[in-house]
N, C-alpha and C positions, 0 to 999 in steps of 0.2 A: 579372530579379530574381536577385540572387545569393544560392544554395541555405546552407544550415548545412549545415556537412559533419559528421556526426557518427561517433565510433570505439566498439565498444561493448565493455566489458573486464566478461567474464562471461556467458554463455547459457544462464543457467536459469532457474527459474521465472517471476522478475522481470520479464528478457526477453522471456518466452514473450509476458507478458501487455501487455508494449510493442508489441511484432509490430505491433499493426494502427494504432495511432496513429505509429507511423515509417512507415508509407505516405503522409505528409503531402507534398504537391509541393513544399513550401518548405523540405525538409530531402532530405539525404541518406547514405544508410548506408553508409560508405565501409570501413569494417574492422573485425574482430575479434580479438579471443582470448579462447580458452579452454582448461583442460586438455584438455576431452573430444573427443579426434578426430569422432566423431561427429557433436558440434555442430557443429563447424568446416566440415564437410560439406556441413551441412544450412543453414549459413549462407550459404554459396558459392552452393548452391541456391536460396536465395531471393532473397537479395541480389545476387550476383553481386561478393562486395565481397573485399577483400584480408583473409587469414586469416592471423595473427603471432602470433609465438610466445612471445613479451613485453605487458608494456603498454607497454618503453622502443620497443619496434618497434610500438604501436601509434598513440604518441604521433608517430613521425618521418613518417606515411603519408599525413600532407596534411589532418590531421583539424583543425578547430575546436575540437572538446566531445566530452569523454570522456562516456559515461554508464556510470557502476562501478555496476553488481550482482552485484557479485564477493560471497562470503562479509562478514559482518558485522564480523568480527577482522579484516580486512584494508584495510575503506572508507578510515581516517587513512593507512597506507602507502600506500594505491596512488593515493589523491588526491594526496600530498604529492610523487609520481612524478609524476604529471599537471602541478602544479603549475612543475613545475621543466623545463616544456619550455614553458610560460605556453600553457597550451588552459585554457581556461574546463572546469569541472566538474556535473554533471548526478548525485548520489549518492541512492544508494536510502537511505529508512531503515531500520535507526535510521541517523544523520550518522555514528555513533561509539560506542565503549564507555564512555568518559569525556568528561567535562567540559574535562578536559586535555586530550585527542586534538580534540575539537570546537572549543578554544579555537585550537590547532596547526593546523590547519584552514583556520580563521579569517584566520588570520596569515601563513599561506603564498598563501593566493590575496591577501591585501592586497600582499604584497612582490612578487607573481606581476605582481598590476595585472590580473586575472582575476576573472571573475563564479564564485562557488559555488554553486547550487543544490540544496537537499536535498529530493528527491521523495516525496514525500508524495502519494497522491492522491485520497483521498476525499472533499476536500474542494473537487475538482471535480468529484462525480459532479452530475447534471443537479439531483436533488430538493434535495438540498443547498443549490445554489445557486439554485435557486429561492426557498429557504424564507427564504434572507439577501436577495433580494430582497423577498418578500413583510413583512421585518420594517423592510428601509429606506424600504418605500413609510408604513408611520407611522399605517395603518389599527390596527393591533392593538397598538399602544402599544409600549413598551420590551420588552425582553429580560428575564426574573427569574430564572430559574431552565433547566438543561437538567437531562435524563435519561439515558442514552446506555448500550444492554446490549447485552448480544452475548455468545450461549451458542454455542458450535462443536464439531467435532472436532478443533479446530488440532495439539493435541499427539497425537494416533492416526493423524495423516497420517506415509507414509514419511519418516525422517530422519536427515541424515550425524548423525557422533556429536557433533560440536560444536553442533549445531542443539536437544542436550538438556546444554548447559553452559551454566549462565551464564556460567562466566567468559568464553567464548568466542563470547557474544552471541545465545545461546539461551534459549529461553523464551517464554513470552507476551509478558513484560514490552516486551523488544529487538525483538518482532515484531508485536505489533498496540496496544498503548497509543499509539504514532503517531500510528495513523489514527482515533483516536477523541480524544486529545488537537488533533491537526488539524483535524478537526470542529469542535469546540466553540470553540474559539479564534476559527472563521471566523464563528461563530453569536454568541457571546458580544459581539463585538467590540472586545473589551481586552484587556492582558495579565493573567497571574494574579498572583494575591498572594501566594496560598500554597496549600500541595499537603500532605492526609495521605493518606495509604496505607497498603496492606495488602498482603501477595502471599500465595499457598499453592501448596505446592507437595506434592500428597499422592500420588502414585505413585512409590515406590521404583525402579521400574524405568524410568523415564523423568525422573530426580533435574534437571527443573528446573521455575521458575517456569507453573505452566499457569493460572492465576487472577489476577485482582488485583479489587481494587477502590480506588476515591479518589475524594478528595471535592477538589474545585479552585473556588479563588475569587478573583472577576478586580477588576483594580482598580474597575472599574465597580461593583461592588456586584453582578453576575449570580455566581450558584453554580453547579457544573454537579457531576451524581455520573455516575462511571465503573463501571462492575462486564463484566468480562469472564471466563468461564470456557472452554476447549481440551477437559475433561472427556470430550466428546464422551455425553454423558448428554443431558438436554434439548438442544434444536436450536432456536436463537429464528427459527430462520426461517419457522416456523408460523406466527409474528406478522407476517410481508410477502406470506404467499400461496403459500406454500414457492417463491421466489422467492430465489435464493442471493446469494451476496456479491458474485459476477464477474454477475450478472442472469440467470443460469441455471436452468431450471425441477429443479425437483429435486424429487425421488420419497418422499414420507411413508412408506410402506411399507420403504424401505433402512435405518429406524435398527439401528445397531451398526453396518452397515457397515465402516465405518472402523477399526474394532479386530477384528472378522475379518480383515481384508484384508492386517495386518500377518504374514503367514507366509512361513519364509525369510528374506531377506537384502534387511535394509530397505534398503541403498545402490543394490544393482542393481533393486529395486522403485521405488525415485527414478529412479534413470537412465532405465530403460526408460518412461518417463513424462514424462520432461525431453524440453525444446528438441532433440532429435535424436535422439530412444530411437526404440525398434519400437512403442512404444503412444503417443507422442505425438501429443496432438490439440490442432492450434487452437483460441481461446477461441471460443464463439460462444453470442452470446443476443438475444434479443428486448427484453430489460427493460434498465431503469436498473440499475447498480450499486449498492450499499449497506452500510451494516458496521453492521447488527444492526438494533433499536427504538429510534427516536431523537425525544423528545419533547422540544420547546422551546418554555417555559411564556411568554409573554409576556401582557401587564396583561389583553387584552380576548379573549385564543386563546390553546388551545394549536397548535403545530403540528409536524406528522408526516411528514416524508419518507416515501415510500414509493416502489416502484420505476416504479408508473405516474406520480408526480405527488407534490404537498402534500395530505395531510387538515386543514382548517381546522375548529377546536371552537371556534367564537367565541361571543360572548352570545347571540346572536339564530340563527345558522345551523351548519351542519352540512355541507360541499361538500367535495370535491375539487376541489385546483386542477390539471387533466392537462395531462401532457408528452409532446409526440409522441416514437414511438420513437428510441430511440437510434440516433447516426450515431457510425463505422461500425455495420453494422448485426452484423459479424463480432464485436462485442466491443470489446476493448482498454481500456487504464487512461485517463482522461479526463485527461490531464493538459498545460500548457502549460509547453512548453522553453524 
């Protein structure tokens, strides 16, 4: 069986959290780049694979498929780099800053003759697609409605300075509306029709998007409302068994955390914590992965991803439908290349 040779341009957090789903036999990690020596080090380390100093040298090194986790302002240049050596493309989200840049995109892997892929991945986590099973099997009637929240400390985690610019593809909006748009999309199963919104953005000292909320509705007739807040105040993961996003058991007792922890110099507090810093730790959990409380109201149930399984509120019963633990059992993002 001949392996996908994959090059990966960017080693930080995104990576970090790919780590254990590119231990797949059916691919392999042929190169990198990064600015940070350290990574590069530590990729060498793991992987054994060729460290460049380019993506134009990352693209010449025998690779198939880039996978960019490169910063957010640079995903349209450095695909359209990829594109112009014809390797298929594997992009974290968001795809882009614009509509333009996602259109350009678009249109360079068509003239490439190249597959684009934009990763997304929650809406492969297990309960997820569970629950889109559990609505194609026909017992609990149609889709009507979803719910979809997610309270965090997204904006009090360590951040470069662009990561609190929008213009530069920071904020809530560019970093988790994604994955809750992804959701619902794979639950809903149509496209939408139309989309209002709201964004807040109420800390001076951190001047970007940390809030949204929207209300999306799909040509089907299903509605789905979005509300996410970064505030780092409420913690919705009270509502999964304090049970985190990555399936990590997390500590009731640490709230604030996250905004003490900010002391000193949030970059080298990033690094040292990134893919090849001195605090660097692999992801690893027990549980399913998740992005917040996710109710999907259909005629005869509702139902509730959770990290063990589906909660079913049908007419007559009240069950869990349970999902054995997740493979790997190290973690990683569930997603298919």
């Amino acid at each position: 069986m001949k392996k996908l040779r994959i090059g990966i341009a960017g080693l930080g957090r995104a990576f970090s959290l790919m780590v254990p789903t590119l231990r797949d036999p059916r691919i392999e990690v042929v190169a990198a780049t990064d600015p940070r020596p350290a990574a590069l080090r530590r990729f060498k380390k793991d992987f054994g694979g060729q460290t460049c100093k380019s993506i134009e040298e990352l693209c010449a090194s025998g690779i198939d498929v880039v996978y960019i986790a490169t910063p957010h302002q640079f995903h349209a240049q450095h695909s359209e780099i990829v594109f112009s050596f014809k390797k298929h493309v594997l992009v974290e989200k968001p795809m882009a800053l614009s509509l333009d840049e996602c259109r350009g995109m678009i249109e360079a892997a068509k003239k490439a003759g190249v597959h684009l892929i934009v990763g997304h991945s929650h809406s492969f986590d297990a309960p997820v697609l569970r629950a889109r099973k559990l609505i194609d099997g026909g017992r609990y009637g149609a889709v009507k409605m979803i719910t979809a929240v997610n309270f965090t400390d997204f904006l009090y985690r360590p951040r470069r300075p662009e990561e609190l610019d929008t213009a530069r593809g920071g904020g809530a909006v560019y970093n988790q509306a994604a994955h809750q748009v992804d959701i619902v999309r794979l639950l809903a199963g149509g496209k939408t029709k139309s989309v209002r919104s709201m964004t807040g953005a109420w800390d001076s000292a951190r001047p970007t998007e940390g809030a949204y909320s929207a209300l999306l509705v799909f040509e089907n007739g299903v509605f789905a409302s979005l509300t996410y807040s970064g505030y780092a105040h409420f913690d919705s993961d009270e509502f999964t068994g304090w049970i985190g996003e990555m399936g990590q058991k997390k500590d009731p007792s640490a709230y604030g955390r996250a905004r003490k922890s900010l002391v000193g110099n949030e970059l080298d507090l990033k690094t040292t914590k990134n893919y090849g810093g001195l605090a660097f730790k692999p992801p690893r959990s027990k549980h399913h992965q998740h992005f917040g409380v996710l109710i999907v109201s259909c005629e005869k149930a509702d139902l509730r991803p959770l990290p063990e399984g589906v909660m079913v509120y049908a007419d007559g019963e009240k069950r869990l439908d349970p999902l054995p633990a997740p493979r790997p059992a190290s973690g990683g993002r569930g997603r298919a290349l």
